[in-house]
KOLSEBA-203476 format. One record per residue (C-alpha): residue in one letter; chain; x, y, z negated. Coordinates in Angstrom, 2 decimals, m for minus. Example, Ala and Ser with C-alpha at 12.3 -4.5 7.8 and 13.67 -1.06 7.14 Angstrom:
+------+-------+---------+---------+---------+
: rest : kette :       x :       y :       z :
+------+-------+---------+---------+---------+
:    A :     A :   12.30 :   m4.50 :   m7.80 :
:    S :     A :   13.67 :   m1.06 :   m7.14 :
+------+-------+---------+---------+---------+
This chain:
+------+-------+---------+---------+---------+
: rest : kette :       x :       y :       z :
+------+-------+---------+---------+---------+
:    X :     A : m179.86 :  133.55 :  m37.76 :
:    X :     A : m179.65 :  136.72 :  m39.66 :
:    X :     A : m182.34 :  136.62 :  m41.83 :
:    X :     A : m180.79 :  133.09 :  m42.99 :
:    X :     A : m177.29 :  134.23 :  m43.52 :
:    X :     A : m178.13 :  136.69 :  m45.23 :
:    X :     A : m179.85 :  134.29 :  m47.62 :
:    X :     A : m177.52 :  132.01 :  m47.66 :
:    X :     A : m175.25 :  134.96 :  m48.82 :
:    X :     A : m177.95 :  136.52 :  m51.97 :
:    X :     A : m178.32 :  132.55 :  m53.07 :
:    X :     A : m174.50 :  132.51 :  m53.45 :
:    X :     A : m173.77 :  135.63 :  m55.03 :
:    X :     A : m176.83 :  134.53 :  m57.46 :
:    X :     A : m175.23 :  131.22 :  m58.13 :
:    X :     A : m171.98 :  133.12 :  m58.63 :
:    X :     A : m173.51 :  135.37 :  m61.38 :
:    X :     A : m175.06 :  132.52 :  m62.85 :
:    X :     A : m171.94 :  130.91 :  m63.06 :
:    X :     A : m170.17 :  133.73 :  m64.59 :
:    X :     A : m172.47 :  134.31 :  m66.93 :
:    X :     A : m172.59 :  130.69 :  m68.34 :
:    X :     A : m168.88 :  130.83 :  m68.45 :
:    X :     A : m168.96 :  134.16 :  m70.02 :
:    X :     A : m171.26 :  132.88 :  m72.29 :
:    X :     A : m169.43 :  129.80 :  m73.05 :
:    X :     A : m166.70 :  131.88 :  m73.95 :
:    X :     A : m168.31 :  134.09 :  m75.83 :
:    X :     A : m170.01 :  131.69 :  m78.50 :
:    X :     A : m166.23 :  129.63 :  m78.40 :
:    X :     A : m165.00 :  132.52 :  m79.19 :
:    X :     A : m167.44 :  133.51 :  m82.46 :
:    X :     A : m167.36 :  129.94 :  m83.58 :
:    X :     A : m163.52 :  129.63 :  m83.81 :
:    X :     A : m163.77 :  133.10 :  m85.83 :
:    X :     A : m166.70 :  132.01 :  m88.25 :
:    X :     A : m164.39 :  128.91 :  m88.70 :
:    X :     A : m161.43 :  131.49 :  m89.45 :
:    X :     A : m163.74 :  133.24 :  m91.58 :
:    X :     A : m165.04 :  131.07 :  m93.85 :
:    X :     A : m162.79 :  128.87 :  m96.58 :
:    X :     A : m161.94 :  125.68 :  m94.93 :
:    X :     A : m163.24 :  122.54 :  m97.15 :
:    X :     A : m161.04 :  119.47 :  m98.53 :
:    X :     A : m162.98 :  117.63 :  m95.57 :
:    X :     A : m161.26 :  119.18 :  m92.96 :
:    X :     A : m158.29 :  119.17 :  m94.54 :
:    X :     A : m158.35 :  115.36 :  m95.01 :
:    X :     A : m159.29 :  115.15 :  m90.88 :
:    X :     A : m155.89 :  117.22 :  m90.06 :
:    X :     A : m154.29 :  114.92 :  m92.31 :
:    X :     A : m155.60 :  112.09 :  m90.87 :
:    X :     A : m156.50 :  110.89 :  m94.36 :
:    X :     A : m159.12 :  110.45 :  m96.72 :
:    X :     A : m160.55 :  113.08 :  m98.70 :
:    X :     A : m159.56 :  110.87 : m101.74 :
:    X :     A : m156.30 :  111.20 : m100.99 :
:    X :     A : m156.28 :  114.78 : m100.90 :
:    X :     A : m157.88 :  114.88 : m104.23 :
:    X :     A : m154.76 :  112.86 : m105.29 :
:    X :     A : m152.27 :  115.24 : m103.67 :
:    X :     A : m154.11 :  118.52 : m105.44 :
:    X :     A : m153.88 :  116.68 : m108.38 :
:    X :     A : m150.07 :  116.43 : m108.07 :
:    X :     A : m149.97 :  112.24 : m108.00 :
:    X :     A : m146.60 :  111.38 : m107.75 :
:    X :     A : m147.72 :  107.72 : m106.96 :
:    X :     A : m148.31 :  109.18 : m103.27 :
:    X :     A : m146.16 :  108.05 : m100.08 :
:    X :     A : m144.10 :  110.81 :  m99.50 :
:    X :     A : m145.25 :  110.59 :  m95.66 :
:    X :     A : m148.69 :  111.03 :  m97.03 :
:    X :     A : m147.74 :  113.85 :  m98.84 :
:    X :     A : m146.26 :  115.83 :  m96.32 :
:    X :     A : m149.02 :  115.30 :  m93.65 :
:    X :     A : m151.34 :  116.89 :  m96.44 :
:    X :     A : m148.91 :  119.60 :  m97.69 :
:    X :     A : m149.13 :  120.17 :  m93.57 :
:    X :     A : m152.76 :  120.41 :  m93.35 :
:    X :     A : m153.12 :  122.63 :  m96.54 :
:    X :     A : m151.18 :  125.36 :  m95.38 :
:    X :     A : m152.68 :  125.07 :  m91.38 :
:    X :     A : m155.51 :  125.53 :  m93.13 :
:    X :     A : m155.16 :  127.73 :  m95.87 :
:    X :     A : m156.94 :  125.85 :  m98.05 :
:    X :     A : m157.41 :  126.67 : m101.31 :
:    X :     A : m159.80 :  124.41 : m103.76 :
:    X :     A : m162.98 :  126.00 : m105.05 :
:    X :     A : m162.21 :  125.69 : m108.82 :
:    X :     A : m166.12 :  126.94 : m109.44 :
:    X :     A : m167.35 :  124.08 : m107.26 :
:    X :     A : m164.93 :  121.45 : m108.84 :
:    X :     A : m165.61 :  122.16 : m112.44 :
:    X :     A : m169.75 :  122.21 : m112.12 :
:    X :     A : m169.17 :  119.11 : m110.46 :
:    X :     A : m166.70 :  116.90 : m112.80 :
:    X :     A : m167.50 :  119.68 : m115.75 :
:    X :     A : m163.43 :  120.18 : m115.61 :
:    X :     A : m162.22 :  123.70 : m114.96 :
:    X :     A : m158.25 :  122.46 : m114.46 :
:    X :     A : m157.11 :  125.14 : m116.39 :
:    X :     A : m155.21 :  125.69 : m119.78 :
:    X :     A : m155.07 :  128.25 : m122.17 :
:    X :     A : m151.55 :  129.26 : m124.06 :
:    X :     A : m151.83 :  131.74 : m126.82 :
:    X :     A : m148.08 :  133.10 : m126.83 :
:    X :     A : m146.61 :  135.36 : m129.92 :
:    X :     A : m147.06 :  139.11 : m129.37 :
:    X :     A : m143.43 :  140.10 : m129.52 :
:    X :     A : m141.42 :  139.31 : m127.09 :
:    X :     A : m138.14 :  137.59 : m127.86 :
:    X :     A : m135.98 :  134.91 : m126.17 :
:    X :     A : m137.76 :  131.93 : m126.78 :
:    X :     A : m141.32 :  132.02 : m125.48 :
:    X :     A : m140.25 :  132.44 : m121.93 :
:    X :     A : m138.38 :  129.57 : m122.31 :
:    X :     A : m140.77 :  127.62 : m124.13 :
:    X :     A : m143.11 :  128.35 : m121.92 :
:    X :     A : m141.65 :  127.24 : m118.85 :
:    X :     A : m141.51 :  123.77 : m120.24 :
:    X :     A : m145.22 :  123.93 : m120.70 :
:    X :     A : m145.48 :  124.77 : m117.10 :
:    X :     A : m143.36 :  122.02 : m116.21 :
:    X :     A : m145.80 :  119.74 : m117.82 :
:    X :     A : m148.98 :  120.73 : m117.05 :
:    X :     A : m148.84 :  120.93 : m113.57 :
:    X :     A : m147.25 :  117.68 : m113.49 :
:    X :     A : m151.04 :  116.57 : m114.63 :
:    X :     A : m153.25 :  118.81 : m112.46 :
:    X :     A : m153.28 :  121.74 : m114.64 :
:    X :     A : m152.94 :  125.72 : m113.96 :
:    X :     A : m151.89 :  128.07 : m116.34 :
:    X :     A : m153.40 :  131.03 : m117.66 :
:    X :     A : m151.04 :  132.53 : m120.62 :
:    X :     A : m152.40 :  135.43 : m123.04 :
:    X :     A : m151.48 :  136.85 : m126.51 :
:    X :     A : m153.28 :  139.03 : m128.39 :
:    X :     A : m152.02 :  141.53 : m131.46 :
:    X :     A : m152.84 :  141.62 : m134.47 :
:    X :     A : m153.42 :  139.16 : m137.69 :
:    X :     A : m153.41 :  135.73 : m137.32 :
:    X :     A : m157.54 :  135.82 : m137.92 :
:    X :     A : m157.58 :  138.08 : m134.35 :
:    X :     A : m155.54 :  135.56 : m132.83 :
:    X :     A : m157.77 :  132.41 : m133.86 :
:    X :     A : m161.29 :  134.28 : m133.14 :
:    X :     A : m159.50 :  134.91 : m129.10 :
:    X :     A : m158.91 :  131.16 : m129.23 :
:    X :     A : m162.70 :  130.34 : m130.32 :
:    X :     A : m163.62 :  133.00 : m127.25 :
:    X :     A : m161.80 :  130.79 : m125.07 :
:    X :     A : m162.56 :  127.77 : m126.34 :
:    X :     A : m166.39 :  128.25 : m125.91 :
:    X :     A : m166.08 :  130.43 : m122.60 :
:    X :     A : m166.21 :  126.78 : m120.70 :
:    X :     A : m163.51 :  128.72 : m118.89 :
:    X :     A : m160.74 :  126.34 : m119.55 :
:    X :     A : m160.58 :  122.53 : m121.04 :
:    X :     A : m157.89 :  123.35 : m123.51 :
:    X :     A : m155.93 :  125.73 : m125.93 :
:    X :     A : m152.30 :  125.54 : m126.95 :
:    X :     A : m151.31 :  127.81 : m129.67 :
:    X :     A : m147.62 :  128.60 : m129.58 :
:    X :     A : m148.25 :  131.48 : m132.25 :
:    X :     A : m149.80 :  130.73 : m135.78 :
:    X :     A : m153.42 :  130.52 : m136.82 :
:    X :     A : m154.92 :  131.00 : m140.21 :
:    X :     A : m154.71 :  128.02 : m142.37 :
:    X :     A : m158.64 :  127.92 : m142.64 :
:    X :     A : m159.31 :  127.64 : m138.84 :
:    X :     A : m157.85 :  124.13 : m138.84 :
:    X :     A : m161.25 :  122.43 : m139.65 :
:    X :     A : m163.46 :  124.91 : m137.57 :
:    X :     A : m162.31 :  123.80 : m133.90 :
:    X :     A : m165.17 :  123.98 : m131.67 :
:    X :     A : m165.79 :  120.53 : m129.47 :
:    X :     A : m166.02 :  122.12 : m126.11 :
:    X :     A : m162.21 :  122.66 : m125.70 :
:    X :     A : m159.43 :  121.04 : m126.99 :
:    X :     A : m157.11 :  122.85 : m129.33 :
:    X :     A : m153.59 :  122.11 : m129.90 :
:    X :     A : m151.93 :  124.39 : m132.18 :
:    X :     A : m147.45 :  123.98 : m132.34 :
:    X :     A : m147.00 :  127.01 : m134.30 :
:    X :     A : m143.26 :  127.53 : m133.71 :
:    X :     A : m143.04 :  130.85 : m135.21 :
:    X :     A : m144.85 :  132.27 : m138.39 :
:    X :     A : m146.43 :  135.00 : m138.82 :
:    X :     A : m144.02 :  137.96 : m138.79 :
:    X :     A : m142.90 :  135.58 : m135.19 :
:    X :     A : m139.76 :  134.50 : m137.16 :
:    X :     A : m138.47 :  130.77 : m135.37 :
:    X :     A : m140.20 :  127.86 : m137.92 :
:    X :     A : m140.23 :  124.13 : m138.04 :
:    X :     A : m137.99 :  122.71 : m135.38 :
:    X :     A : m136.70 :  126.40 : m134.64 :
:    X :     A : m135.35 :  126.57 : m138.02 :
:    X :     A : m133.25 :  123.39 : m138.47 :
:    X :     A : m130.15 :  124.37 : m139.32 :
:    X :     A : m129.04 :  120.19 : m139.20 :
:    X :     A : m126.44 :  121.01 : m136.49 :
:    X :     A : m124.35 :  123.54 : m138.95 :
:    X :     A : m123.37 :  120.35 : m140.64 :
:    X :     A : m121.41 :  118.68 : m137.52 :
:    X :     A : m119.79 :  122.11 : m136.98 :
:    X :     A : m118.12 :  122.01 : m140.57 :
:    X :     A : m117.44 :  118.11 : m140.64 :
:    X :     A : m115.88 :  118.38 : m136.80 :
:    X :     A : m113.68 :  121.53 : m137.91 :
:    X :     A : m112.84 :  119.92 : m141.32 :
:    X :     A : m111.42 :  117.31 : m139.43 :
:    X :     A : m109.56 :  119.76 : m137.48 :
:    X :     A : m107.53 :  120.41 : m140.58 :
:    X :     A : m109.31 :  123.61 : m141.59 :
:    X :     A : m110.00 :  124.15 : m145.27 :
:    X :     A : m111.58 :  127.38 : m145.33 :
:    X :     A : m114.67 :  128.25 : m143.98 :
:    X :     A : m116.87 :  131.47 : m143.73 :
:    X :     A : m120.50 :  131.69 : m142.64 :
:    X :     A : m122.18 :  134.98 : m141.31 :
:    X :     A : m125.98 :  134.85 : m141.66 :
:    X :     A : m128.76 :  136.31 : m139.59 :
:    X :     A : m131.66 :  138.53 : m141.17 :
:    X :     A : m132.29 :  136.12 : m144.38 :
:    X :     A : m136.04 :  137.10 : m143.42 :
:    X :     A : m135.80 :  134.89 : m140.79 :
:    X :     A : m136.14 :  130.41 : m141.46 :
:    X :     A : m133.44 :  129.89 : m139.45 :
:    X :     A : m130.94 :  131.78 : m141.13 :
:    X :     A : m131.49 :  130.61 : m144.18 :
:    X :     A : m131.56 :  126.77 : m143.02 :
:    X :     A : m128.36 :  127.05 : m141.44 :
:    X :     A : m126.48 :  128.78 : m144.64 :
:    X :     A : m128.68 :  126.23 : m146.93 :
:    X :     A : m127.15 :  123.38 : m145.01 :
:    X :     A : m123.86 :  125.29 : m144.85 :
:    X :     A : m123.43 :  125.75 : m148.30 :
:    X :     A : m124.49 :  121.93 : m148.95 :
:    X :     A : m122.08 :  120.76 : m146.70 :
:    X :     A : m119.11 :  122.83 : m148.29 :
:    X :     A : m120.29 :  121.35 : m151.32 :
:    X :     A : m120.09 :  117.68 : m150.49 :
:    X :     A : m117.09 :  117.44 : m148.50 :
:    X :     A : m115.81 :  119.17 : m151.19 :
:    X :     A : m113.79 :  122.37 : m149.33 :
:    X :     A : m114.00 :  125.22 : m152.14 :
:    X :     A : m116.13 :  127.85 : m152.50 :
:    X :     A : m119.06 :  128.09 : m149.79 :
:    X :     A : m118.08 :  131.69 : m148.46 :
:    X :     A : m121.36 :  133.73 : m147.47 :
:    X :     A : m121.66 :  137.06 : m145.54 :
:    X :     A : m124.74 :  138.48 : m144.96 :
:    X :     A : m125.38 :  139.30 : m141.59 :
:    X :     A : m128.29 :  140.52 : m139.56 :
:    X :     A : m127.57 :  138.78 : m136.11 :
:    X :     A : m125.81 :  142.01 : m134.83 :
:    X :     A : m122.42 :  141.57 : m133.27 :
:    X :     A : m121.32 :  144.59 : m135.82 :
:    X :     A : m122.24 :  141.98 : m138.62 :
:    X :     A : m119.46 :  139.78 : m137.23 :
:    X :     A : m116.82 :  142.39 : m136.56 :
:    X :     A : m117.56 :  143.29 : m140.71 :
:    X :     A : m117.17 :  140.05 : m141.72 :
:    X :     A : m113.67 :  139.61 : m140.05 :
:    X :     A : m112.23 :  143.14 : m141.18 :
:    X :     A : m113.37 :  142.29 : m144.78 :
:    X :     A : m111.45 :  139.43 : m144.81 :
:    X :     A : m108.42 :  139.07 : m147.33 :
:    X :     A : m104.94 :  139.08 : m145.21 :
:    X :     A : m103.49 :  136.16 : m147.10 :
:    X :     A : m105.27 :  133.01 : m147.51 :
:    X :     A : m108.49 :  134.12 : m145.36 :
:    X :     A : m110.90 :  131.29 : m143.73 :
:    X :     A : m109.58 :  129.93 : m140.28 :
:    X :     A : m113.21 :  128.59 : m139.29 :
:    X :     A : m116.20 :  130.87 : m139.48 :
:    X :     A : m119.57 :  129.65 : m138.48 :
:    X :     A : m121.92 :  132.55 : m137.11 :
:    X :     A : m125.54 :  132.47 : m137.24 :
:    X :     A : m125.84 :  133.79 : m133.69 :
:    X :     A : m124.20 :  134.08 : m130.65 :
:    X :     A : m124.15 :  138.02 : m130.54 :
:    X :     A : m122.94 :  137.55 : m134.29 :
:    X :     A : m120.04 :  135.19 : m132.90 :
:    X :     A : m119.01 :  137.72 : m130.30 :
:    X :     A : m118.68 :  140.63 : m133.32 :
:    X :     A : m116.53 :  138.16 : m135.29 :
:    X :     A : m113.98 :  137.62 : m132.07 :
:    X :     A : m113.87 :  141.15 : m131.67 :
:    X :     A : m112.85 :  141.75 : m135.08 :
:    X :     A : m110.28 :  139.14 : m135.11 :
:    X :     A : m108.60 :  141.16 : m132.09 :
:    X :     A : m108.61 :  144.30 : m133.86 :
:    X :     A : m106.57 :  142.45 : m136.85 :
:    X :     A : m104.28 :  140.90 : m134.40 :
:    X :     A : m105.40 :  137.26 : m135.06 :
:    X :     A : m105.63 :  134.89 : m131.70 :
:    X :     A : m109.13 :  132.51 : m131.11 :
:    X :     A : m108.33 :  129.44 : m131.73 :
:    X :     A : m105.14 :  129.80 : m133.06 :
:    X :     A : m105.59 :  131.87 : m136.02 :
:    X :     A : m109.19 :  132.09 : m136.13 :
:    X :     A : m112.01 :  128.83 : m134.54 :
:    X :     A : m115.69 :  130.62 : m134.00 :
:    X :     A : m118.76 :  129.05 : m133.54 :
:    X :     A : m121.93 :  131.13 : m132.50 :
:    X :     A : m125.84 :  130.07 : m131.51 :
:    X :     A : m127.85 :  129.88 : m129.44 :
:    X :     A : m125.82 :  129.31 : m126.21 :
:    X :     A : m125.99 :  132.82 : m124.66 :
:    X :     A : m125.36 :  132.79 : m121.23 :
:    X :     A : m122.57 :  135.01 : m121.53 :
:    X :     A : m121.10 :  132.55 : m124.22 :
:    X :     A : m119.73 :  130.24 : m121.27 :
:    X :     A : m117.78 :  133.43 : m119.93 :
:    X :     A : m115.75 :  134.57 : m122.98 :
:    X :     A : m112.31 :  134.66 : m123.30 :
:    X :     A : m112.14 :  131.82 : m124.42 :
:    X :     A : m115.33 :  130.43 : m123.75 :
:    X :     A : m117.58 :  130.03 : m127.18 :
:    X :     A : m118.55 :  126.86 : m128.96 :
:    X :     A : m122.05 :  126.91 : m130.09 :
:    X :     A : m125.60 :  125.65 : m130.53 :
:    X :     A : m127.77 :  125.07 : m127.76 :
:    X :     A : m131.45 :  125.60 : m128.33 :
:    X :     A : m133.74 :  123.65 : m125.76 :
:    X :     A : m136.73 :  125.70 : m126.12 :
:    X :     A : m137.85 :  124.30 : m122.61 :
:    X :     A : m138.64 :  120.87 : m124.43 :
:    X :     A : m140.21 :  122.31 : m127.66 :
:    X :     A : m142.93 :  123.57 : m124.55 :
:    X :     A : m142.98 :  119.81 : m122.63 :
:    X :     A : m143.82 :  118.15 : m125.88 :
:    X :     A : m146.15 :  120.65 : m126.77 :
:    X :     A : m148.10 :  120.60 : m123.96 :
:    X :     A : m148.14 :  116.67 : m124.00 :
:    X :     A : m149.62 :  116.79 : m126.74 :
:    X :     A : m152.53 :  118.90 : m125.31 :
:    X :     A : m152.38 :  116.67 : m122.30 :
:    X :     A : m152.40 :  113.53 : m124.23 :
:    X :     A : m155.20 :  114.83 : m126.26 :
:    X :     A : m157.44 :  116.48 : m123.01 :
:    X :     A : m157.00 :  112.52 : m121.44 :
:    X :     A : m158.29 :  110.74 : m124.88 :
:    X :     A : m161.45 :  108.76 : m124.23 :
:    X :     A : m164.31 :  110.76 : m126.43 :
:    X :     A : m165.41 :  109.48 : m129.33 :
:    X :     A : m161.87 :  107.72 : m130.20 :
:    X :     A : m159.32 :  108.52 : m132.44 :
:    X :     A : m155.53 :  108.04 : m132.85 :
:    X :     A : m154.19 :  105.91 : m135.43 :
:    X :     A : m151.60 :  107.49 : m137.88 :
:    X :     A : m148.60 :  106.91 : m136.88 :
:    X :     A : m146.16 :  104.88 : m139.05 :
:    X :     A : m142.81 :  105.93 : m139.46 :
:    X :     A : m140.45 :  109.29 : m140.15 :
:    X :     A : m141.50 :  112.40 : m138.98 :
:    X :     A : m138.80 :  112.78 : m137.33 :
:    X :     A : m139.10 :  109.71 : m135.13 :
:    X :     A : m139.95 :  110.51 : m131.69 :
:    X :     A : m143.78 :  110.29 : m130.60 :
:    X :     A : m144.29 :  107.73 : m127.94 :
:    X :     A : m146.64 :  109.47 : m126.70 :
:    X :     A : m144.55 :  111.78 : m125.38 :
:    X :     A : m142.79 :  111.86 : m121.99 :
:    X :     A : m139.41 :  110.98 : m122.08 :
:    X :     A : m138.03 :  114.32 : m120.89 :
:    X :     A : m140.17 :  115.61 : m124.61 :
:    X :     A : m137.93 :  113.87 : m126.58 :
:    X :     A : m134.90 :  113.47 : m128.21 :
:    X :     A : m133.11 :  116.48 : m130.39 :
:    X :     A : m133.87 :  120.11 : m129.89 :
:    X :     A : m130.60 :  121.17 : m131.04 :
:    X :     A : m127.07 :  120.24 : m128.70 :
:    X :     A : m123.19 :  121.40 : m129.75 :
:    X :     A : m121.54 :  122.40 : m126.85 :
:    X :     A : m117.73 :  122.20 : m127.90 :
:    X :     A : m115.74 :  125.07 : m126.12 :
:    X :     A : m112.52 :  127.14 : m126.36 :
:    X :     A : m113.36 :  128.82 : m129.47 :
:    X :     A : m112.72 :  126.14 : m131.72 :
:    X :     A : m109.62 :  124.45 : m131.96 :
:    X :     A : m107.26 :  122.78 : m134.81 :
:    X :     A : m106.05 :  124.92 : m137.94 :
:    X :     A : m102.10 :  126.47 : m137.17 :
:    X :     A :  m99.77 :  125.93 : m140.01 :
:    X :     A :  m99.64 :  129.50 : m140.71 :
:    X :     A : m103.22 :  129.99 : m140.15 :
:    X :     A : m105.26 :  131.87 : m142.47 :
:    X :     A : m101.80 :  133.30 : m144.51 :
:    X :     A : m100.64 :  135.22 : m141.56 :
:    X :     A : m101.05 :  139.53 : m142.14 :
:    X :     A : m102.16 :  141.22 : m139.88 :
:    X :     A : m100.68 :  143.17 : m136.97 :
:    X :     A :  m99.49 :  139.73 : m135.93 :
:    X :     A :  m99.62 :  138.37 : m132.11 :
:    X :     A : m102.70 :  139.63 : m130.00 :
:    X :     A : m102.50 :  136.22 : m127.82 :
+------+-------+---------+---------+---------+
């Protein structure tokens, strides 16, 4: 009896261990899987088995399809994050020979409207699928265009957009590898050119004014280097002209608010202009200034315009009437235009279009269309007093 208890007691203490161990090893090998799992880059397979969908259909939600369920959508916008997954860009391009990714060449110097323009590009390509990868580069025109070539041939990205000029001799030496769109808003000193400089929406100022009564007008320039200063005095003085007001009064500015201020304390104190169109914002807010130092109230005595629409514009006392830029559209048509031209079937080409140059292209999406330049009608502006323009100064500081 004792000799078989005591088996009975080493065979279950064996079996024990044995159990243990296969447990522990069980445990052990769960363990190191789910951690290689956790290691390695989950794959649009597994994220398309979380999701309970195709991997298709997560192909069309990377791609930003907006013809998607929303339902759809959000169980894959789930399963991406669980998952941290994040597409192998490598992988997809030697595969479909398509990187995803775009190129913008921005001007060197920084100033207000790149940001802006470039958001709008943004806006558009990832609508379509596309990343982002902005550069400039100083220097001539000819170091600009040989970065673009780099790109161009790096097989790095599908497409180029130029937002700063290239020399006029690169425009028959684009490589086929890449496409290249070039919407050279600003030339080469990055002055504002082409749509940037249309000073069209000077004329509306002067007409809506004029029919306000006023009779004498003044116009402060910005830096006469710059396009768009002298459009909007060109179209200034042409309007003066044909509506027949007097003498087109210029004063040469430099977009500095102290060009404005000048302009006001220069002014005669009998018979001065009651309506002065400034070629900036910053400009605008000089010529209020000065009208405060000579006593004379806005609009009362004195109706401002500015441009631009500077945020600060809408907090004025009182609030200033100007010229809103939409530099966010000048990018969305842009870049349809490198989308439209990255989606053309090879070995096709567009027909001219018929029509003005100023008509809107249809292949552009609605939100690229329509005018780049809006008045915004505010509290600077207002109908001519009777005793506007003769009164001296030192008169009411309303």
């Amino acid at each position: 009896m004792t000799n078989q208890s005591s088996t009975q007691d080493q065979s279950s203490t064996q079996d024990q261990s044995s159990t243990q161990d296969q447990s522990s090893t069980k445990c052990q090998g769960s363990t190191q899987s789910q951690s290689a799992t956790k290691d390695r880059r989950a794959t649009i397979w597994e994220v398309a088995k979380a999701a309970g969908v195709s991997h298709q259909t997560v192909s069309r939600y990377l791609r930003n399809d907006t013809k998607m369920r929303p339902e759809t959508v959000a169980r894959v916008s789930t399963a991406v994050q669980e998952l941290d997954y994040r597409p192998n860009l490598t992988a997809r391009s030697m595969r479909t020979r398509r990187s995803g990714r775009v190129a913008v060449l921005l001007p060197a110097v920084a100033t207000y409207g790149p940001p802006q323009i470039l958001g709008g590009v943004m806006d558009v390509a990832h609508e379509h699928g596309y990343t982002i990868e902005a550069f400039s580069v100083e220097g001539t025109s000819a170091d600009r265009f040989a970065r673009v070539l780099e790109l161009a041939d790096s097989g790095q990205v599908e497409g180029v957009l130029a937002l700063a000029p290239l020399p006029p001799e690169s425009e028959h030496r684009f490589p086929d590898r890449a496409a290249i769109v070039v919407s050279a808003d600003y030339d080469d000193e990055f002055h504002g050119v082409g749509e940037l400089a249309d000073g069209s929406p000077v004329a509306e100022l002067v007409e809506r004014l004029a029919a306000l009564g006023h009779r004498r007008f003044l116009h402060v320039t910005g830096a006469l280097d710059f396009a768009s200063a002298r459009g909007r005095r060109d179209v200034f003085v042409e309007t003066i002209e044909r509506l027949g007001l007097g003498p087109a009064l210029i004063h040469e500015g430099d977009w500095s608010p102290e060009a404005g201020r000048a302009a006001v304390l220069a002014l005669p104190e009998q018979d001065h202009a009651t309506a002065i169109i400034a070629g900036s914002d910053p400009v605008a807010a000089g010529v209020v200034q000065g009208a405060r130092e000579r006593g004379w109230s806005i609009p009362e005595d004195l109706s401002v315009t500015g441009w631009d629409n500077n945020l600060l514009g809408a907090y004025l006392q009182p609030t200033l009437t100007t010229v809103q830029v939409d530099h966010r559209k000048l990018g969305r048509a842009a870049m349809a235009r490198l989308v439209a031209t990255l989606r053309a079937q090879p070995g096709t080409e567009r027909e001219p279009e018929s029509g003005s140059a100023n008509e809107p292209d249809p292949a552009l999406p609605p939100s690229a269309r329509g005018p780049l330049n809006t008045i915004i009608w505010r509290g600077s502006t207002g109908p001519v007093a009777p005793s506007a323009g003769s009164r001296r100064s030192g008169g009411s500081t309303r």
